[in-house]
C-alpha positions as CSV (number, residue, x, y, z in Angstrom):
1,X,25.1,7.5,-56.8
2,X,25.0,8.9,-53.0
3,X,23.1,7.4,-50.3
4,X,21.5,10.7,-48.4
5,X,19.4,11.2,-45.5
6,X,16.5,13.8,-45.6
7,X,14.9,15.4,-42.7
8,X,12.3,17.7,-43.3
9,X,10.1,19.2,-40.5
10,X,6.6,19.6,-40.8
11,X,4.4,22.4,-39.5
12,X,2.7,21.3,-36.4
13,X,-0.7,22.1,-37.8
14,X,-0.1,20.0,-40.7
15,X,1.5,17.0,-38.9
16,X,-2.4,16.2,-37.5
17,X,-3.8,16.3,-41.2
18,X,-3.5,12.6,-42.8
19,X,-2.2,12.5,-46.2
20,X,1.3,14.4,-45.3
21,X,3.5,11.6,-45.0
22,X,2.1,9.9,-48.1
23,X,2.3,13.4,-50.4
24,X,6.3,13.9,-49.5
25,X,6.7,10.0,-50.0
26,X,5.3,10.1,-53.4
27,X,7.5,12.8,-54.5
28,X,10.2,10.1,-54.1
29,X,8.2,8.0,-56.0
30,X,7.2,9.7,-59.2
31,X,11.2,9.8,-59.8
32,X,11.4,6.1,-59.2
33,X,13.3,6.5,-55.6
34,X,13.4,3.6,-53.1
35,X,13.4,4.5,-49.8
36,X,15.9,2.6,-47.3
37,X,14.1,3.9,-44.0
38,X,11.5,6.1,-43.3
39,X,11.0,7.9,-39.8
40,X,8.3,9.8,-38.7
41,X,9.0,11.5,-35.2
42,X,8.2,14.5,-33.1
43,X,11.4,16.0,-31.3
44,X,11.1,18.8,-29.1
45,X,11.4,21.3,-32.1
46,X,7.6,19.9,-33.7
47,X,6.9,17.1,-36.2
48,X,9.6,15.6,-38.3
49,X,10.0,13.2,-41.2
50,X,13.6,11.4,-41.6
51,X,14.0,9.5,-45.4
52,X,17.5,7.9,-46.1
53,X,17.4,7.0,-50.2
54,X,20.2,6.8,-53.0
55,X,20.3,10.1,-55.5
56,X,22.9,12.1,-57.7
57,X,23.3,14.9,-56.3
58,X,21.5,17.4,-58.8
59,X,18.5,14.9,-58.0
60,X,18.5,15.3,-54.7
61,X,18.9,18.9,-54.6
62,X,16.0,19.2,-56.8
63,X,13.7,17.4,-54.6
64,X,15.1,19.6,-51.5
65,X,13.5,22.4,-53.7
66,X,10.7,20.7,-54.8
67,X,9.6,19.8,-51.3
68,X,10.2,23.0,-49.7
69,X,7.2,24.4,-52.1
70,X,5.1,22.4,-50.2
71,X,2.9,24.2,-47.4
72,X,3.3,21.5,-44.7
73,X,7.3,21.5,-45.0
74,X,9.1,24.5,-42.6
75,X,12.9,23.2,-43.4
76,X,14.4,20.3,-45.1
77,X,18.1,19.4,-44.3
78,X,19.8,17.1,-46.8
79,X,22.8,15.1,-45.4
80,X,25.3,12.9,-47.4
81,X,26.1,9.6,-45.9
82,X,29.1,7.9,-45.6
């Protein structure tokens, strides 16, 4: 298992709705993924989310894909960790 952190950036329309943070969080949850930090922030490129959480690999690559099916998610970079 890999420790990985996810930042996804949310579209500035959707980063004023309530609800978003909760709905990409509970994709992490309905596979039974802890979550070791969670970061909410907006840099000067618009709204972002930061998650750092332990996956295989084929996991997490299927919830990069999963999440960018969502309409309030522009990109989502996953990063392995040392």
């Amino acid at each position: 298992m890999s420790r990985w952190r996810c930042r996804i950036a949310v579209a500035t329309t959707s980063a004023r709705r309530s609800g978003v943070l909760s709905r990409i969080v509970g994709y992490f949850s309905d596979r039974g993924i802890s979550l070791h930090e969670v970061h909410a922030h907006h840099p000067d490129n618009g709204p972002a989310i930061e998650l750092v959480f332990d996956a295989e690999p084929d996991l997490a690559q299927h919830l990069v894909r999963r999440l960018l099916r969502q309409a309030d998610v522009q990109t989502v970079d996953l990063l392995p960790l040392a």
